[in-house]
C-alpha positions in Angstrom: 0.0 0.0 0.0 1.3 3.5 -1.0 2.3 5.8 1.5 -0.2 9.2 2.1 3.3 11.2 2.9 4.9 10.0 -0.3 1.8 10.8 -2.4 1.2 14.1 -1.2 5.3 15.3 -1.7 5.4 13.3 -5.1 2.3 13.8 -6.9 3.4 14.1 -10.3 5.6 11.5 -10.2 3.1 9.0 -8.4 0.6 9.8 -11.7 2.9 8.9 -14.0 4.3 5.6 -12.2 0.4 4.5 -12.1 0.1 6.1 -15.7 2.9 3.5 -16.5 1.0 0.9 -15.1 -2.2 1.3 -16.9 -4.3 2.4 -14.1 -6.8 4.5 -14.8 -8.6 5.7 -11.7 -5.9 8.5 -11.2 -8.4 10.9 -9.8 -7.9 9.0 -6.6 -5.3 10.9 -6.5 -6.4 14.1 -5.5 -9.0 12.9 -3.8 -6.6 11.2 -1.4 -4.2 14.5 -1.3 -7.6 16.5 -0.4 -8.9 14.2 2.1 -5.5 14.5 3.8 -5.6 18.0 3.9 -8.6 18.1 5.5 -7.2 15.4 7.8 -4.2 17.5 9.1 -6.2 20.6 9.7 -8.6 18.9 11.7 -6.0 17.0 13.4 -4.4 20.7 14.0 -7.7 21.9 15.6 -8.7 18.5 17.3 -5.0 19.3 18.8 -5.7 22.6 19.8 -9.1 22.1 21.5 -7.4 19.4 23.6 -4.5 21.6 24.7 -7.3 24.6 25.9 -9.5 21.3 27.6 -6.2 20.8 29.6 -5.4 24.1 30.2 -9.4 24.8 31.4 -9.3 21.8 33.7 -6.1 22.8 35.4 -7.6 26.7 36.4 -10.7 24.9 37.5 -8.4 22.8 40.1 -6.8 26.4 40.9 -10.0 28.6 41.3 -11.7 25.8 43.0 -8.8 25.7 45.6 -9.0 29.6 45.6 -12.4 29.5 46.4 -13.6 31.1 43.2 -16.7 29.1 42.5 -18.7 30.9 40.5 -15.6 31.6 37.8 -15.1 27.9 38.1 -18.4 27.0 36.9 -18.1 29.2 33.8 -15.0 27.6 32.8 -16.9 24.5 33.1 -19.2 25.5 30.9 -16.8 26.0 28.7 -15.1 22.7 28.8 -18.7 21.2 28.3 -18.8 22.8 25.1 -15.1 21.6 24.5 -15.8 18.2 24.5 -18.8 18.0 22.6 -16.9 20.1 20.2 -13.8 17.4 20.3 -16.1 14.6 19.7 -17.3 15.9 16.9 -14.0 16.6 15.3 -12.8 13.2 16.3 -15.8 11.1 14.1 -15.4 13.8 11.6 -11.3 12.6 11.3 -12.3 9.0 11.7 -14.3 8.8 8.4 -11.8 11.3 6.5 -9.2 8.5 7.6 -11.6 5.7 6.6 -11.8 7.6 2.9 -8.0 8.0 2.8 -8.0 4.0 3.7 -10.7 3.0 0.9 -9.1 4.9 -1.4 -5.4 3.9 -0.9 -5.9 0.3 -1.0 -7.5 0.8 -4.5 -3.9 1.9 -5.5 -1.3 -0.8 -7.5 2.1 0.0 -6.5 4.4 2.0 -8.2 6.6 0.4 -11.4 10.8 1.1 -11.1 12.5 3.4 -13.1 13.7 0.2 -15.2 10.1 -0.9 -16.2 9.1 -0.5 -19.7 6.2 1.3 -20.9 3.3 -1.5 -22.3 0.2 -2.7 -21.5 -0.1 -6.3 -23.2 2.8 -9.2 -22.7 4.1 -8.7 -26.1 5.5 -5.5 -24.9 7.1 -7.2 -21.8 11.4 -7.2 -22.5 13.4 -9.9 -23.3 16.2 -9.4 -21.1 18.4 -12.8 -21.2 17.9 -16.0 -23.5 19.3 -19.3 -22.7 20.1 -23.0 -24.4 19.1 -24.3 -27.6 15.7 -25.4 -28.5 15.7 -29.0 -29.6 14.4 -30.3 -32.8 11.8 -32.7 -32.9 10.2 -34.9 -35.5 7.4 -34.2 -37.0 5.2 -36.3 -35.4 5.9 -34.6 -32.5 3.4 -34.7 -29.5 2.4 -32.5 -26.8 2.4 -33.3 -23.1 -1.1 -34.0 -23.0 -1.0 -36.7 -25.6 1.8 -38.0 -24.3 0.7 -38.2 -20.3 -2.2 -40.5 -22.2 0.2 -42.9 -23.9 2.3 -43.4 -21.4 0.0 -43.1 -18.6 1.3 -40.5 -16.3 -1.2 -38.0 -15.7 -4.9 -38.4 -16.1 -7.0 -35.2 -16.9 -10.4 -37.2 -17.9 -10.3 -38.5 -14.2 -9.6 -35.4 -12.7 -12.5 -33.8 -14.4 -14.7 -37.1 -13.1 -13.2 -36.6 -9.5 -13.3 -32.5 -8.8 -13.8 -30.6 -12.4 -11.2 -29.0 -15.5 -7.5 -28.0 -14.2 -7.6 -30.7 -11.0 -5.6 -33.4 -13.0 -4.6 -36.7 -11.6 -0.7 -38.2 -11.7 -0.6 -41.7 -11.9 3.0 -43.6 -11.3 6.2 -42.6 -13.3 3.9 -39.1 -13.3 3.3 -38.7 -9.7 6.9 -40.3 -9.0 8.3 -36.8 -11.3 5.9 -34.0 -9.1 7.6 -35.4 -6.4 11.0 -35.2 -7.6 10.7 -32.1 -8.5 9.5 -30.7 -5.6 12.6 -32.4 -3.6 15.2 -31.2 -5.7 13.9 -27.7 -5.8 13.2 -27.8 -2.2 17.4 -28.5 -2.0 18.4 -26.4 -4.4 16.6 -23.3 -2.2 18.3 -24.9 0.9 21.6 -24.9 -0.7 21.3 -21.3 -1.5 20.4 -20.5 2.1 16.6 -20.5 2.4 14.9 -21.9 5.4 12.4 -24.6 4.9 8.7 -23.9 6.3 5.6 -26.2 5.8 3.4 -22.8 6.4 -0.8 -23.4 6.5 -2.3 -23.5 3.0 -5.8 -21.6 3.8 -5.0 -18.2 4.8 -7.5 -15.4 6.9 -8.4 -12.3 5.4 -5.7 -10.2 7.2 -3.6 -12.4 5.4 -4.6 -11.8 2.0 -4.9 -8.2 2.4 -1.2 -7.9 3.8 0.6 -9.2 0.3 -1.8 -7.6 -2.2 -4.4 -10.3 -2.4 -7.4 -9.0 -1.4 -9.6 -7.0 -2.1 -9.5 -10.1 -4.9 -10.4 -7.7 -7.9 -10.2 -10.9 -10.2 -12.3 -13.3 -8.1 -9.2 -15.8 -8.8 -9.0 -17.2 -5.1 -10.8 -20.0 -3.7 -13.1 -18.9 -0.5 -14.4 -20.8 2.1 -17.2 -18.9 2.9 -18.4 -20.8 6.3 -14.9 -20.4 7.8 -14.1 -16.8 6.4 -11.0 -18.2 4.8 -9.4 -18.8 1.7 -6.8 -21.5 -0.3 -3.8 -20.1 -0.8 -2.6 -19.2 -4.3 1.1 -19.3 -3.7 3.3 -19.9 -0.7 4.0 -16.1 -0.6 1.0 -15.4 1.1 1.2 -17.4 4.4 5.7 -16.6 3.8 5.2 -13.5 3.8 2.9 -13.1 6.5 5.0 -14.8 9.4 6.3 -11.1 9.6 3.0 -9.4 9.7 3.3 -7.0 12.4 7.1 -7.6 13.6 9.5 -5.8 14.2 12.9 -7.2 12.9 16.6 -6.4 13.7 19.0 -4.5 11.0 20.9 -7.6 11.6 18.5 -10.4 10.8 18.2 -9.0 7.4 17.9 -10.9 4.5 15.4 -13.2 6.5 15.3 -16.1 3.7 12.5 -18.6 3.7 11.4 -21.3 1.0 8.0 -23.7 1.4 6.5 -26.3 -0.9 2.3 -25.9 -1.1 -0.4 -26.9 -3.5 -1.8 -23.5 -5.1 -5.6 -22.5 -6.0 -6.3 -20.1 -8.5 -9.6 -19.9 -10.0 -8.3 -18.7 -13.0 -11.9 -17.0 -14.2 -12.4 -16.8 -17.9 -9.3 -19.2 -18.9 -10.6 -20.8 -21.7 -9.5 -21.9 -25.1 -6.0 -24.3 -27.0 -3.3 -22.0 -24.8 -5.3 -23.7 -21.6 -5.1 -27.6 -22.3 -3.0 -29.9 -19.8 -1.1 -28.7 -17.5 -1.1 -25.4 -19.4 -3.6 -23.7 -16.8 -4.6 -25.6 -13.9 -6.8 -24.3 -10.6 -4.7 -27.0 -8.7 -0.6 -27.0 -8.6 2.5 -27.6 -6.8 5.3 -25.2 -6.5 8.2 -24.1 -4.8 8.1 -20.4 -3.8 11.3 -18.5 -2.5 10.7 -15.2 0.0 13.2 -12.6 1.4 12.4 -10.2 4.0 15.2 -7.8 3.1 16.8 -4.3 4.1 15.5 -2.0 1.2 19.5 -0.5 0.6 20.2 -4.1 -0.9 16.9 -5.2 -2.6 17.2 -5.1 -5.6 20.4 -6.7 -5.8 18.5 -9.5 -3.8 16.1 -9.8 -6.7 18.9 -10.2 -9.2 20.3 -13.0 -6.6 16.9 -15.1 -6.8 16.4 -14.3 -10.9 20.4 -16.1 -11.0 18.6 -19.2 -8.9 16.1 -19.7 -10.7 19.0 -19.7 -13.8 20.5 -22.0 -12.1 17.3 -24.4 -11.6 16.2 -24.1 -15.0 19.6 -25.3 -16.4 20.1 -28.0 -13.9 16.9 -29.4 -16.0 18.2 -28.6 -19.4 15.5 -26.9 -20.5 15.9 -24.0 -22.9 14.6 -20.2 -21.5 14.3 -16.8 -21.5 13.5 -14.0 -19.2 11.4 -11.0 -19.5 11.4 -7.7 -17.8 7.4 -7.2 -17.4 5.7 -4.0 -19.0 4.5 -1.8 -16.6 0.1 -3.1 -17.9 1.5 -6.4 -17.3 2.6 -6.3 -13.9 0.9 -7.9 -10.8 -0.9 -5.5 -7.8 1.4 -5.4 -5.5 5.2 -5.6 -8.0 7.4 -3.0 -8.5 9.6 -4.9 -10.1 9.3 -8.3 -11.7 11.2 -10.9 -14.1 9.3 -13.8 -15.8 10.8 -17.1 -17.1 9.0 -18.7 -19.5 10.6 -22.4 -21.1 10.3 -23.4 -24.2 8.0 -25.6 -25.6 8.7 -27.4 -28.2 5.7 -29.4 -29.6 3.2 -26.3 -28.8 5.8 -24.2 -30.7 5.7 -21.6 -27.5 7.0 -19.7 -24.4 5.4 -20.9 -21.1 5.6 -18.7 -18.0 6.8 -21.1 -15.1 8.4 -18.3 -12.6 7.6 -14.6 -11.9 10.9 -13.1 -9.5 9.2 -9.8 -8.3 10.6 -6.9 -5.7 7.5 -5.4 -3.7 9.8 -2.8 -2.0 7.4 -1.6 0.7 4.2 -1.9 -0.6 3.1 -5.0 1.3 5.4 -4.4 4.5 3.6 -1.0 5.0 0.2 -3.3 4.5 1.9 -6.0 7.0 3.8 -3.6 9.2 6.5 -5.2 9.2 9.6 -3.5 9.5 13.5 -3.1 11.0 15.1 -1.2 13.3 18.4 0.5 11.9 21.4 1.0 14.0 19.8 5.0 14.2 17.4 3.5 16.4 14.1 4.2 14.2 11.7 1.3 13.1 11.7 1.2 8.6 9.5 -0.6 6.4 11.4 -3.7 4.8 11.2 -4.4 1.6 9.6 -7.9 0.5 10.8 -10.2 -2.6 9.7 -13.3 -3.2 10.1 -16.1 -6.4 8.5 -19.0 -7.8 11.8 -21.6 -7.9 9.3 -23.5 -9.6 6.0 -24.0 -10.5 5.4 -27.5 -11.5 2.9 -27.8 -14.2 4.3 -26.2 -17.2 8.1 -27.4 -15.9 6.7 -31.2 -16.5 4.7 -29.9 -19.7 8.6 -28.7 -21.1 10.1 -32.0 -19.8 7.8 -33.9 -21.5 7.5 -32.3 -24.6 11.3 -31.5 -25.4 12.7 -34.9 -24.2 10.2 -37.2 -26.5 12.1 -39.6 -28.2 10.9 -43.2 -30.0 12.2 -44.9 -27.5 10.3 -42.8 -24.6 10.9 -39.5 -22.4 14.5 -39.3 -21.5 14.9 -37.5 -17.8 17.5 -34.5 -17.1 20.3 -36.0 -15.3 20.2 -33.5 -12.2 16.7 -35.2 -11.4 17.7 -38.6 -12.2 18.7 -39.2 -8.3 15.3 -38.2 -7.2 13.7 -40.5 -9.5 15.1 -43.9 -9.6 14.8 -44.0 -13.3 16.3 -41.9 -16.2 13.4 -42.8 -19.0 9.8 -42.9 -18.8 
């Protein structure tokens, strides 16, 4: 959540960074710099009245002591009218703060300097491209043909079980999820992350604090009975351990990892681009979070985009990265690099990480922040990094390693498996 202080002494600037990202409610603006006004000069005279209440009620003691009744009574009068006054003022700068609030939360954060200008994702920047993308024969198939043939992953009797995108690995196929989610699980420990098995529904508070909710998109899963909702990454409950903490300057980069399942409604996903494991509602994925001092963020972020590097060539899979357009960026990111692998029998780039920098957007939502060695409490700044999502990492796999003689495994997952060949 923006900052009323940084709105008010960087108005121009804030326009232009919402500009950027294609939001067009920038009328909120003003709204919010008027509403503050208003705020601080009540505040001033809400201020004042109590000073004079104070004042009043220490000449009372005096005259009353003095003997001076009647002058007594008149200040009391006075302080009557005070109060009823002050409480007044006070409801009055409760619902200006309640309009400030409502309006605020309405606001995406604010792109960095380094994010292009676009709107769609074929204005997002290639930044970095990686490995060669194997040729394959013509009779090429995708994953979805080939999790039938060879009896991996079963769609039909995920539909028959739960519904579309809840799809059901069967041996060799449920044997890979989990090798996948142990290898990435030790790659994130072997770059210093801290493993956590955090809860996988999450409170309102919780959503709220990381840019969630209000869920503009209706893409989370609500419980409605229990006021709750299913998770739609590992961020969310990550990130959330810090709500409300205060951390030391020292503790910083707090570094945690955590394999969940993820929901995601994924509302009006429809059509070829959305077969398989293409879109699902249900996946797994490791996610990697840093609670970090805001001086050394960003080179953070360009830590966790080299991991992920290092993940995707482990598994031999050909990629690129993208710097996001500023209309293609999430809520809450100021900042955020997508890898997408190649596949092969689709002919196209899948997404299968987003590495994003929130700065302080969500720790001013969680107030969570550090205090320097000056002594004074700062919002951190949060980062966090899918390192990976599953689906479209098997979808690759399967696609690019096809072969007559079956689907040959990357040899950095071969120890997890047991086998090198489905």
């Amino acid at each position: 959540m923006l900052q009323v202080n940084y709105i008010r002494e960087n108005r121009e600037e804030v326009i232009a960074g919402l500009t950027k990202k294609n939001f067009k409610q920038l009328a909120l603006i003003d709204q919010i710099i008027q509403f503050d006004e208003q705020r601080r000069a009540l505040q001033v005279s809400s201020d004042t009245l109590a000073a004079e209440a104070n004042a009043i009620a220490k000449q009372i003691g005096e005259l009353m002591k003095t003997g001076q009744k009647e002058a007594a009574e008149d200040l009391k009068q006075r302080s009557v009218a005070i109060k009823d006054q002050s409480k007044s003022q006070l409801e009055t700068l409760a619902s200006i703060e309640t309009n400030i609030y409502e309006a605020l939360v309405q606001l995406p954060n604010l792109p960095h300097a380094s994010v292009p200008a676009g709107i769609t994702p074929e204005e997002n920047e290639v930044v970095y491209t990686w490995g060669a993308i194997p040729v394959l024969p013509e009779n090429a198939k995708p994953h979805w043909e080939l999790a039938a043939d060879y009896d991996i992953i079963d769609f039909e009797l995920g539909v028959k079980i739960t519904g579309a995108g809840f799809p059901v690995y069967k041996g060799k196929g449920a044997r890979l999820q989990r090798a996948l989610i142990n290898f990435f699980l030790d790659e994130a420990a072997a770059a210093g992350y801290k493993e956590m098995q955090p809860p996988i529904v999450v409170n309102a508070a919780s959503g709220f604090a990381t840019g969630q909710l209000p869920d503009k998109e209706g893409q989370m899963y609500y419980v409605g009975i229990d006021d709750l909702y299913l998770i739609p990454t590992a961020e969310v409950p990550l990130t959330n351990l810090y709500r409300d903490v205060i951390l030391k300057e020292e503790e910083l980069p707090v570094m945690n990892t955590a394999y969940t399942p993820c929901f995601r409604r994924e509302a009006g996903s429809y059509g070829a681009h959305v077969r398989g494991l293409n879109r699902l509602h249900q996946f797994d994925k490791i996610e990697i979070v840093q609670i970090a001092n805001p001086a050394n963020s960003y080179q953070i972020l360009e830590e966790m985009v080299k991991h992920v590097q290092g993940i995707l060539e482990k598994l031999e899979l050909p990629y690129r990265i993208l710097r996001l357009c500023g209309g293609d960026m999430s809520f809450a990111s100021a900042l955020t690099y997508d890898f997408e692998t190649y596949s092969t029998a689709q002919g196209r780039w899948l997404e299968v990480s987003s590495t994003s920098n929130f700065e302080t957007f969500q720790s001013n939502r969680l107030k969570c922040r550090f205090k320097g060695k000056d002594g004074k409490n700062q919002l951190v700044h949060t980062l966090n990094g899918s390192a990976l999502a599953l689906p479209r990492i098997v979808a690759t796999l399967l696609e690019n390693n096809q072969t007559p003689d079956g689907i040959k495994m990357p040899k950095a997952l071969i120890p997890y498996l047991g086998f090198d060949k489905i």
